[in-house]
C-alpha positions as CSV (number, residue, x, y, z in Angstrom):
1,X,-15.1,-7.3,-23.2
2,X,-16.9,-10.0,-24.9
3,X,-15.2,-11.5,-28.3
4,X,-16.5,-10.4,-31.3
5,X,-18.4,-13.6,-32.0
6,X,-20.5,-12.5,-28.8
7,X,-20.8,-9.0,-30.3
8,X,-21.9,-10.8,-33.2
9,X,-24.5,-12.6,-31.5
10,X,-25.7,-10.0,-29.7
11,X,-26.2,-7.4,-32.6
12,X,-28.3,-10.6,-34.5
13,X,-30.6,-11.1,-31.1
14,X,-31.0,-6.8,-30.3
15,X,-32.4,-7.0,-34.2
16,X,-34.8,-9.3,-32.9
17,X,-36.4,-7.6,-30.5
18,X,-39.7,-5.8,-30.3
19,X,-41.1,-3.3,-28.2
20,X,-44.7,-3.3,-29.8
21,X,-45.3,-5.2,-27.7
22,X,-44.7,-5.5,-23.6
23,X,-45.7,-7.4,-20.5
24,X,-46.5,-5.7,-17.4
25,X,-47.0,-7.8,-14.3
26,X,-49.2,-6.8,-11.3
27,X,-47.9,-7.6,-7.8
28,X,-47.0,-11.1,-8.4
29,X,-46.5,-13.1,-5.5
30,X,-44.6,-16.2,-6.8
31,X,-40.9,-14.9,-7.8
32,X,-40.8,-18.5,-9.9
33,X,-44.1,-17.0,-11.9
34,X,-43.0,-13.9,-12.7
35,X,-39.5,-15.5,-13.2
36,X,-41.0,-17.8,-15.4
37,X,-42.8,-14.8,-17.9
38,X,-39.7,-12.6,-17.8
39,X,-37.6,-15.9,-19.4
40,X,-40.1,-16.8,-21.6
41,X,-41.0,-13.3,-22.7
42,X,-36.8,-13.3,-23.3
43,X,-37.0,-16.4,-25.2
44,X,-39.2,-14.3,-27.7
45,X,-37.6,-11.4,-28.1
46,X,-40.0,-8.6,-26.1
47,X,-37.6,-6.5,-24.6
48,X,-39.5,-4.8,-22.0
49,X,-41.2,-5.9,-18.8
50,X,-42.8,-3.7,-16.7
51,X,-43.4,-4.6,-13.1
52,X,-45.7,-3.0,-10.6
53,X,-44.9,-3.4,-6.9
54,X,-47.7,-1.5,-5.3
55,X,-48.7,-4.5,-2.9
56,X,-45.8,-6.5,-3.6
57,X,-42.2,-6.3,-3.6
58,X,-40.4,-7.2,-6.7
59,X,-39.0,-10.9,-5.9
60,X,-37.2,-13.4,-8.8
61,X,-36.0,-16.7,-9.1
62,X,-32.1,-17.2,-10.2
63,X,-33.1,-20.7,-11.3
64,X,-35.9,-20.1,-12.8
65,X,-34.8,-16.7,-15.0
66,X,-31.5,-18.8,-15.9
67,X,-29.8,-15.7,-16.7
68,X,-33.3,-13.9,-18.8
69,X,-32.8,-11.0,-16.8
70,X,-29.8,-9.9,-17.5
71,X,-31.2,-9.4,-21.5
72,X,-34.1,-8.0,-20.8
73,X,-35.2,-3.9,-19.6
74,X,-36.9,-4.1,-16.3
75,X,-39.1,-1.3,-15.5
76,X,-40.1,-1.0,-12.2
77,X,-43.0,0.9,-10.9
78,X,-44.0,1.9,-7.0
79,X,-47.9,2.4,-8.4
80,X,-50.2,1.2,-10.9
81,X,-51.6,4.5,-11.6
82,X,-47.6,5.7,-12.7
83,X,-47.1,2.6,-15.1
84,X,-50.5,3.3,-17.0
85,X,-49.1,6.8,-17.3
86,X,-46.0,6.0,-18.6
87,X,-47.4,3.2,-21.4
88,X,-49.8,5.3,-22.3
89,X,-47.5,8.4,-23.0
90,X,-45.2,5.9,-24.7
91,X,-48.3,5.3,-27.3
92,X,-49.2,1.9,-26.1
93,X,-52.8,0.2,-25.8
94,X,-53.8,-1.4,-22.5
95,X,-54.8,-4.9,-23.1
96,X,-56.0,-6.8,-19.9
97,X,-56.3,-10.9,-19.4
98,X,-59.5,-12.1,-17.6
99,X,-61.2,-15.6,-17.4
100,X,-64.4,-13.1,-17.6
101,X,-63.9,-11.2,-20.5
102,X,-65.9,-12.0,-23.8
103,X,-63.5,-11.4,-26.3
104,X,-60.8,-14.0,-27.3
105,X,-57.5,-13.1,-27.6
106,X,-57.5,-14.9,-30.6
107,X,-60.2,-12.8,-32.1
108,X,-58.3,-9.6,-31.1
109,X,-56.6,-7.2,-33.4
110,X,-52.9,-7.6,-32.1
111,X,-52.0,-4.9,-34.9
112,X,-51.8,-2.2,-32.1
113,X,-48.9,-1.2,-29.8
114,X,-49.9,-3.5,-26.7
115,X,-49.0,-3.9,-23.3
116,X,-50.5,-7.2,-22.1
117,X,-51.3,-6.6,-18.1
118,X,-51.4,-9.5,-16.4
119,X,-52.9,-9.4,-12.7
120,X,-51.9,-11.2,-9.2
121,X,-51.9,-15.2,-9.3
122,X,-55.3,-14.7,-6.4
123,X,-57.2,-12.1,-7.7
124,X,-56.5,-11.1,-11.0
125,X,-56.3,-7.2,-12.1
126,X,-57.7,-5.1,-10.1
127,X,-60.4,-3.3,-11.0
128,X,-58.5,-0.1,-11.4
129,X,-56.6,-1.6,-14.7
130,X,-59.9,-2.9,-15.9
131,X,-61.4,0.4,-16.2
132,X,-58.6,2.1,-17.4
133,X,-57.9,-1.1,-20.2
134,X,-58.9,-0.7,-24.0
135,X,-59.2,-4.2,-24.0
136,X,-60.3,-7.0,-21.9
137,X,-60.0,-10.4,-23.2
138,X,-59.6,-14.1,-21.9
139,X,-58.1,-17.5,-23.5
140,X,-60.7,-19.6,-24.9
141,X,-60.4,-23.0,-23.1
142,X,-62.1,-26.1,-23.4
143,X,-62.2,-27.8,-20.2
144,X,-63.6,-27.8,-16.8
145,X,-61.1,-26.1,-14.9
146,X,-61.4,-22.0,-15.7
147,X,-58.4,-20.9,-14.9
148,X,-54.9,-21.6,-16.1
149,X,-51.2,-20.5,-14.3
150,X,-50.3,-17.2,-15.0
151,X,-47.1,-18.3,-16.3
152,X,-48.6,-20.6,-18.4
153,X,-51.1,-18.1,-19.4
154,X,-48.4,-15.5,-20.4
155,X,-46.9,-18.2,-22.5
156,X,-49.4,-19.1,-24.5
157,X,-49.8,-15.3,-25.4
158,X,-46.2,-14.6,-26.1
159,X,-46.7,-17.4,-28.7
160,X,-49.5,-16.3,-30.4
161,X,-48.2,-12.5,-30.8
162,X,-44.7,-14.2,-31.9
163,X,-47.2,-16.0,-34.7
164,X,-48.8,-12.4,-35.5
165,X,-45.3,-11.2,-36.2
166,X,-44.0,-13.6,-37.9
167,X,-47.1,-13.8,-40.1
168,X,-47.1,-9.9,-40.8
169,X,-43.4,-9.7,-41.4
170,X,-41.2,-9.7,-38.2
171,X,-39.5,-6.8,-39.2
172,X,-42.5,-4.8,-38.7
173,X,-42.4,-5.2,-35.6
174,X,-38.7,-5.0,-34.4
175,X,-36.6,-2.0,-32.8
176,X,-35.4,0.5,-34.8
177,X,-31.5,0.4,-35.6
178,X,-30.2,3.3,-32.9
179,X,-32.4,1.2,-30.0
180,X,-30.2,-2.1,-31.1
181,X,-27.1,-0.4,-31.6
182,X,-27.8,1.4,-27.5
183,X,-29.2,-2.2,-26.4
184,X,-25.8,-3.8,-27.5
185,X,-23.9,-1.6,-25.7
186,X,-25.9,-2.1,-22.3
187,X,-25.4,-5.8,-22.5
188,X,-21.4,-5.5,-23.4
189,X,-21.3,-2.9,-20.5
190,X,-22.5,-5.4,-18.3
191,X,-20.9,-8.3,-19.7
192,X,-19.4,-10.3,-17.2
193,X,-20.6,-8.5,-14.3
194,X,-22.9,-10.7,-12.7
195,X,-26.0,-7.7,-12.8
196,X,-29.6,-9.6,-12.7
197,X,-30.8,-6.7,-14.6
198,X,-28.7,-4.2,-16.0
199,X,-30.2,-0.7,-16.1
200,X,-33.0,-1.6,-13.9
201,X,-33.8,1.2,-11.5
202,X,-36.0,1.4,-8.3
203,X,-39.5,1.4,-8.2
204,X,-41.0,4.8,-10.2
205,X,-44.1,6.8,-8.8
């Protein structure tokens, strides 16, 4: 059992944590990228990560994640079609990232329950989640090159929805107090265990 200064620490992160918002990541072929987005999307506080494994199997990096995953609720998913399903029963809006899209993110109403889909490092989403998306936006850049890493990409849009939070009162935003109080006890279950990702299941659909 962890002392109850972990406890402690772990009941002041789970009332941090928001599940407006979400990342789902398509078929990723670099475990260090999708490592990368799953720590970083830890580092802010979004709880959930979906991940779609349709072409792909799910891979991760240990030194990369640095121990993200063990925080965090992995959702898995066998198709794209069963992960739209799912988000979209759970209330969420499907926002997709593309370097062709004429909206800026920065211009878009983030007040919505969102799942940001982010597509393969080659391609991009496939054009199955654009048409079934609510909104299609890119990063406005500045430069020559027009694309940027995914990782780096996911980064700079965890940041700006951890800005919209924070701006609009974090609280709004955060999980209600039987999710923390259930979230705590997954992590002390698992505490010490060595799991990657406790309560992760096989792919879905």
């Amino acid at each position: 059992m962890p002392t109850e200064e972990r406890l402690e620490k772990m009941r002041q992160i789970a009332a941090s944590r928001t599940r407006h918002y979400t990342f789902v990541l398509e078929d990723f072929n670099d475990p260090h990228n999708i490592s990368a987005v799953m720590r970083t999307c830890e580092c802010f506080g979004i709880q959930d990560v979906h991940v779609i494994e349709e072409a792909r199997k799910f891979r991760a990096s240990y030194s990369i994640l640095r121990g993200a995953g063990k925080w965090l609720t992995l959702h898995r998913w066998a198709t794209r079609q069963a992960c739209l399903e799912h988000l979209r029963a759970e209330g969420y809006r499907i926002a997709v990232a593309s370097s062709k899209a004429e909206t800026s993110f920065h211009q878009a109403d983030m007040a919505p329950k969102t799942a940001i889909y982010m597509g393969t490092e080659f391609f991009g989403p496939s054009g199955h989640i654009l048409e079934n998306s609510d909104l299609v936006f890119r990063i406005p850049q500045h430069g020559f090159t027009e694309s940027l890493n995914v990782s780096v990409c996911a980064g700079m849009l965890v940041f700006h929805l951890d800005q919209h939070m924070e701006t609009n009162g974090r609280g709004n935003f955060t999980i209600s107090l039987p999710e923390r109080e259930a979230l705590v006890r997954t992590w002390t279950e698992s505490h010490g265990s060595g799991e990657l990702f406790p309560g992760s299941t096989a792919p879905e659909g």
